[in-house]
C-alpha positions as CSV (number, residue, x, y, z in Angstrom):
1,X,-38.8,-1.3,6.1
2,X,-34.8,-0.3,5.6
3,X,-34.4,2.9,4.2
4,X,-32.2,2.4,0.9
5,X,-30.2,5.0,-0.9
6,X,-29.7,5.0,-4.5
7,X,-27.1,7.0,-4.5
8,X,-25.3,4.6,-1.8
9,X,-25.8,0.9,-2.5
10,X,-24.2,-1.2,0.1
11,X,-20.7,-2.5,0.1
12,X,-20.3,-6.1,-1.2
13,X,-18.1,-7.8,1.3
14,X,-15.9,-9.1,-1.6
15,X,-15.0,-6.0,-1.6
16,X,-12.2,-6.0,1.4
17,X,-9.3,-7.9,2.3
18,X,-9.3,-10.4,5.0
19,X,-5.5,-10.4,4.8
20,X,-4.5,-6.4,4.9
21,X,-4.1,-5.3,8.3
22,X,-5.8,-1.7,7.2
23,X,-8.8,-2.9,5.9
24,X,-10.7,-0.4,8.2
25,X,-9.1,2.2,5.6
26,X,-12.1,1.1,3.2
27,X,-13.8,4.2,4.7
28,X,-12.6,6.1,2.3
29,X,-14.7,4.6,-0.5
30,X,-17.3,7.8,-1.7
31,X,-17.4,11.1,-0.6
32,X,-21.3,12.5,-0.1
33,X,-22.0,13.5,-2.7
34,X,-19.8,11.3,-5.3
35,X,-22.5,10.2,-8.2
36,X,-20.0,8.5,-10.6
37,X,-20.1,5.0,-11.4
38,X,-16.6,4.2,-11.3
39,X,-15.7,1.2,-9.6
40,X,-15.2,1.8,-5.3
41,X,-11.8,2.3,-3.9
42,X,-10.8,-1.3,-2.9
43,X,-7.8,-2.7,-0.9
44,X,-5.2,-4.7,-3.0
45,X,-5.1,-8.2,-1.7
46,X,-1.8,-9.5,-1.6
47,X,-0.8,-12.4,0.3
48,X,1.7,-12.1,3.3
49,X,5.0,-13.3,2.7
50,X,6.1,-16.4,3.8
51,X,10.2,-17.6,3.7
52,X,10.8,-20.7,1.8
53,X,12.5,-22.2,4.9
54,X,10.0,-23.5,7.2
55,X,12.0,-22.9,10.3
56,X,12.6,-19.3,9.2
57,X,8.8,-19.4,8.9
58,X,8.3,-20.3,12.1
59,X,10.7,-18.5,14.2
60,X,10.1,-15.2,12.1
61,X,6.1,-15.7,13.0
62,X,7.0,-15.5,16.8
63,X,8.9,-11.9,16.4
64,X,6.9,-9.1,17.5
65,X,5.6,-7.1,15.0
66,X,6.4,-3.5,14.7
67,X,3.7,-1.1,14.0
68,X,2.1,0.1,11.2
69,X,2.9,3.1,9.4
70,X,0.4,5.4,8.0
71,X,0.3,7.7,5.1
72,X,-2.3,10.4,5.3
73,X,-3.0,13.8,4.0
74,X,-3.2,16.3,6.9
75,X,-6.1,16.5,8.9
76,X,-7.2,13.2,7.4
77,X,-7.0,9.1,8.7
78,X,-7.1,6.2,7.2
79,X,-7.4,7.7,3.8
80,X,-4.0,7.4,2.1
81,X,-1.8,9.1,-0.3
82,X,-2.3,8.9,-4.0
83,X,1.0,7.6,-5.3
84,X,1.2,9.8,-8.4
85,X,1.5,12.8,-5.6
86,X,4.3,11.2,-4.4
87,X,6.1,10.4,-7.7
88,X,5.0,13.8,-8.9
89,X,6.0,16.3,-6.2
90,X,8.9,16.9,-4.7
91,X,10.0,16.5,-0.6
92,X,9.5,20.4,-0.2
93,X,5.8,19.7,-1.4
94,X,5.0,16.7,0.4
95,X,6.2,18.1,3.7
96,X,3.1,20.4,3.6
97,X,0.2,17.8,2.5
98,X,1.7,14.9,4.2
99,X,0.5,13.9,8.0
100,X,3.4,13.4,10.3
101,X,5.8,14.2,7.4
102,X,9.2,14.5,8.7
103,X,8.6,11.7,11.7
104,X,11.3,9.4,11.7
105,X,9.3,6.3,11.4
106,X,12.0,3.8,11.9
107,X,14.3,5.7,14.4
108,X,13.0,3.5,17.7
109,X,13.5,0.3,15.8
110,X,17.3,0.2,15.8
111,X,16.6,-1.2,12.0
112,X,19.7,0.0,9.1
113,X,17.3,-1.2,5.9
114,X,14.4,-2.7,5.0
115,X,12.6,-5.6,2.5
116,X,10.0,-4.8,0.5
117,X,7.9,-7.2,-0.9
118,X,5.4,-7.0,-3.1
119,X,2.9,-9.8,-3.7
120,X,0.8,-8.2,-6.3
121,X,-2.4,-11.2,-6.7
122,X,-2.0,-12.8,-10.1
123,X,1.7,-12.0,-10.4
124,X,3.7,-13.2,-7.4
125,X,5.3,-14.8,-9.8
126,X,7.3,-11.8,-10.8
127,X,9.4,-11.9,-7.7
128,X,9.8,-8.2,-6.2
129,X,12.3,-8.1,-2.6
130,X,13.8,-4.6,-2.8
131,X,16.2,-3.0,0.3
132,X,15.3,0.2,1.1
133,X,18.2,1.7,3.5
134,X,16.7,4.1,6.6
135,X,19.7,5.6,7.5
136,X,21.6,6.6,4.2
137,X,20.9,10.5,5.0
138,X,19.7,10.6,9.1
139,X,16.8,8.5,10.1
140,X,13.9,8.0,7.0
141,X,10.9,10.5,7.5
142,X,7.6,9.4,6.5
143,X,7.4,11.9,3.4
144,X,11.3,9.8,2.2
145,X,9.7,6.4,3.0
146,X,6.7,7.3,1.3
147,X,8.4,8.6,-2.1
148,X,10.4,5.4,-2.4
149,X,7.5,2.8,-1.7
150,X,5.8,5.0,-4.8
151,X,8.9,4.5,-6.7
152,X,9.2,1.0,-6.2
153,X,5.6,0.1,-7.5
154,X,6.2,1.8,-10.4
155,X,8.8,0.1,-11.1
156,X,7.3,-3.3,-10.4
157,X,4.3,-2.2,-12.8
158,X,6.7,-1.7,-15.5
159,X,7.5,-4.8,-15.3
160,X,4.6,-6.7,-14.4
161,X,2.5,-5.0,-17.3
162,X,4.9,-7.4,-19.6
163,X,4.1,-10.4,-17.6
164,X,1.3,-12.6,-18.2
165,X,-1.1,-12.6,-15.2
166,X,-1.9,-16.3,-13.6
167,X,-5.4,-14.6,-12.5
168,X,-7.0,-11.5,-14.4
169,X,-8.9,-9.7,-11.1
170,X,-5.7,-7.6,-10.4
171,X,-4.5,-7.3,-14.3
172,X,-1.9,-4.7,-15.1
173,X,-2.0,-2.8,-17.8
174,X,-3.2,0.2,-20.4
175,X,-6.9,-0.7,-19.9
176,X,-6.5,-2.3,-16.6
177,X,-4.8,-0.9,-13.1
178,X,-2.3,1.4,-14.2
179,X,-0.1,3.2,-11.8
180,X,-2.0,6.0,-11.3
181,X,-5.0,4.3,-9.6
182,X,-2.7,3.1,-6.3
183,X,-3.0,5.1,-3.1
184,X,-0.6,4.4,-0.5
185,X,-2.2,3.8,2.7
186,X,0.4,2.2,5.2
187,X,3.6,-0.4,5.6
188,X,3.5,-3.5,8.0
189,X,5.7,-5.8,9.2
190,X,5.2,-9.1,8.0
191,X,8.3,-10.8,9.8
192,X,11.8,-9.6,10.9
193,X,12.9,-6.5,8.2
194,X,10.3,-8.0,5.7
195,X,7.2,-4.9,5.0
196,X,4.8,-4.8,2.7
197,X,2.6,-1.9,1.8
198,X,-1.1,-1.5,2.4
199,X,-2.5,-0.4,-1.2
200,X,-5.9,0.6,-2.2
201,X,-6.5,1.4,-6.0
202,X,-8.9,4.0,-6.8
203,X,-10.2,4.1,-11.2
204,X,-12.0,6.8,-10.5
């Protein structure tokens, strides 16, 4: 007979993303000893982006991707970054906790700027396609890259928490996900300079 834990219950599948290309970041979900029972870390599901024009869609699918970027304390993998660290400290402080923090992710790529999208599920309706330029001070570091994807969902929570959701799973709001339950975990190319962030929210 399987030994079962109490304390450990296993993890619904429902529970992960088919569509996030980090969804082996979901090991972050309890530490040992963790007895709460606040709902697990789970990875926001948003959609990938697809161009209206169909032959953008196809030709953009055939591009090579670029790799993914990670966000990580130091010494740590696959875990993330809280993003109310990165709204709430400045580069100085980030330098120290961050994992590869003054890498110039992009430098390789020959890429000026950016789009970010975000497909948050229930409000894709509020459209959110924001440039972020890599060059504007030398080549982006992770810790740079990192402070403005934090600054851009906040943002788009501010708005979105006025907007009526189309599903409630993802709700925004005071007694729903709030900005302080979002930990940055990576960025990945969807298609040409479109990203979009790899998000897990944590209510614990």
């Amino acid at each position: 007979m399987a030994h079962i834990n109490p304390l450990h219950p296993p993890v619904n599948s429902t529970q992960y993303s088919a569509v996030n290309s980090l969804a082996g970041a979901l090991s972050m979900v309890l530490p040992p000893d963790h007895t709460s029972q606040a709902p697990c870390p789970r990875l926001l599901p948003q959609p990938s982006y697809t161009p209206v024009s169909k032959w953008k869609a196809a030709t953009g699918a055939a591009d090579p991707r670029l790799p993914v970027i990670t966000f990580d304390y130091v010494g740590q993998q696959k875990q993330g970054i809280p993003m109310r660290e990165l709204s709430a400290r400045n580069i100085v402080a980030l330098g120290q906790m961050l994992q590869g923090a003054n890498d110039p992710v992009f430098a390789e790529t020959g890429l000026k700027r950016i789009t970010l999208r975000i497909l948050w599920p229930g409000y894709t309706h509020v459209d959110w396609a924001r440039s972020i330029n890599l060059v504007a001070s030398g080549p982006i570091t992770r810790t740079q890259l990192a402070t403005q994807l934090a600054a851009n969902f906040s943002r788009f929570m501010e708005i979105a928490r006025t907007q009526k959701p189309t599903s409630a799973d993802y709700s925004i709001g005071p007694s729903s996900i709030q900005f302080e339950h979002l930990v940055l975990i990576g960025l990945h190319n969807v298609l040409e300079d479109v990203w979009q962030a790899d998000v897990a929210i944590d209510r614990r």
